[in-house]
N, C-alpha and C positions, 0 to 999 in steps of 0.2 A: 171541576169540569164534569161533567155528564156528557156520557155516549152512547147514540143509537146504533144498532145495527140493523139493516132492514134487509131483507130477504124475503122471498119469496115462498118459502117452506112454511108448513104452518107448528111444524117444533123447532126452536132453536138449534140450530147446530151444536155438534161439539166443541166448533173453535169458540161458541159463543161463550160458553160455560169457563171455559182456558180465560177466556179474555174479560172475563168478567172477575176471577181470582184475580190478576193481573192490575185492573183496575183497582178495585177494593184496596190491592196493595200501595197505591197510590192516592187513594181518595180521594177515586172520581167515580161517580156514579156511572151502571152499563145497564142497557135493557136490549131488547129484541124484540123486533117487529114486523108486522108485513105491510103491505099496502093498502089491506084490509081494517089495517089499526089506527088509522090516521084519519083523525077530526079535525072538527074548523081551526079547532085553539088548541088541543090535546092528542096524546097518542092510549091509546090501548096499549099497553108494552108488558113485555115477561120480564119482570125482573127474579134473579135469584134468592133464595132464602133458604137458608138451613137446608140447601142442597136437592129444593125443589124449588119449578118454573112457576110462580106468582103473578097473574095478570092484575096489573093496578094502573092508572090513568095519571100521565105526566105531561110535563110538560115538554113542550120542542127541547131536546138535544142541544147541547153549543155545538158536537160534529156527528154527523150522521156518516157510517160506513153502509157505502150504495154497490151494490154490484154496478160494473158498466153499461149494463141494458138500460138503466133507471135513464141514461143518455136520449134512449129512445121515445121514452116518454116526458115529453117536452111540460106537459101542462104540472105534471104529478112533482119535474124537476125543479119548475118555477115556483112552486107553492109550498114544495120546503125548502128550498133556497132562501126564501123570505125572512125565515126562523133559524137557520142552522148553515153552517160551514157543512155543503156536500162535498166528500172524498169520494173516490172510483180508485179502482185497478189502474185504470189508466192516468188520473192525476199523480199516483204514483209515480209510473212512469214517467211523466212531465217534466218533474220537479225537481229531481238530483237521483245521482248514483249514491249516496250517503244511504240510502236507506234498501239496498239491493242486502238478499242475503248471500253469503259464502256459495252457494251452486249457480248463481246470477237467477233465482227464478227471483217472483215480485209480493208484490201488495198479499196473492192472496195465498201463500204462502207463507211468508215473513214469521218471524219468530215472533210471539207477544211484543218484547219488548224494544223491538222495532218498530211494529206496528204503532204502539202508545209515544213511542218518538215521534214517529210521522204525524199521527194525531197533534200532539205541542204544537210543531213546527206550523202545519197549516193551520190552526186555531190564533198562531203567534201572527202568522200572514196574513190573514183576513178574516177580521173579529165578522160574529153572527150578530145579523140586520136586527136584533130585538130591540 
């Protein structure tokens, strides 16, 4: 499985780096990206290596992790919807208490490896349009 993160900062967060180890330990492919990185068929994305940010060109994500504002943009939401299972903060919330952590906060909190749960789960729920 391959996972995007897309944000709006133009360095990868910390949690992206956490969740990219996380990943790796499961052998699923992680990158990070912004809005800025997304072409017709491809994304620009930072992937990690040898403990630095690598931009190289991939392909759509099976789930992209969206902040909730990406709601707000309806055209940017429909045109990766097309290629990938979009997650939000708030489909978090939607979905089940199974995936809340021990202080009740959510999504963008969540420990990795609840995160990479919820990821399975909605990936299991509703395969990507490719």
């Amino acid at each position: 499985m391959k996972v995007g993160m897309l944000r709006n900062m133009d360095a990868p967060p910390k949690q992206a780096r956490f969740l990219t180890y996380i990943c790796n330990h499961y052998n699923w492919e992680f990158f990070y990206f912004t809005p800025r990185d997304i072409n017709r068929r491809t994304i620009n994305g930072y992937f990690l290596e040898s403990g630095d940010w690598i931009r190289a060109e991939t392909d759509y994500p099976d789930i992209i992790d969206a902040p909730d504002s990406i709601e707000n943009d309806a055209r940017l939401l429909d045109r990766l919807s097309k290629f990938s299972v979009v997650v939000t903060n708030s489909d978090h919330r939607k979905i089940s208490n199974d995936f809340r952590t021990p202080d009740d906060t959510f999504f963008d909190v969540m420990d990795a490896e609840s995160r990479l749960k919820f990821y399975h789960y909605v990936f299991n729920k509703s395969a990507p349009h490719n």
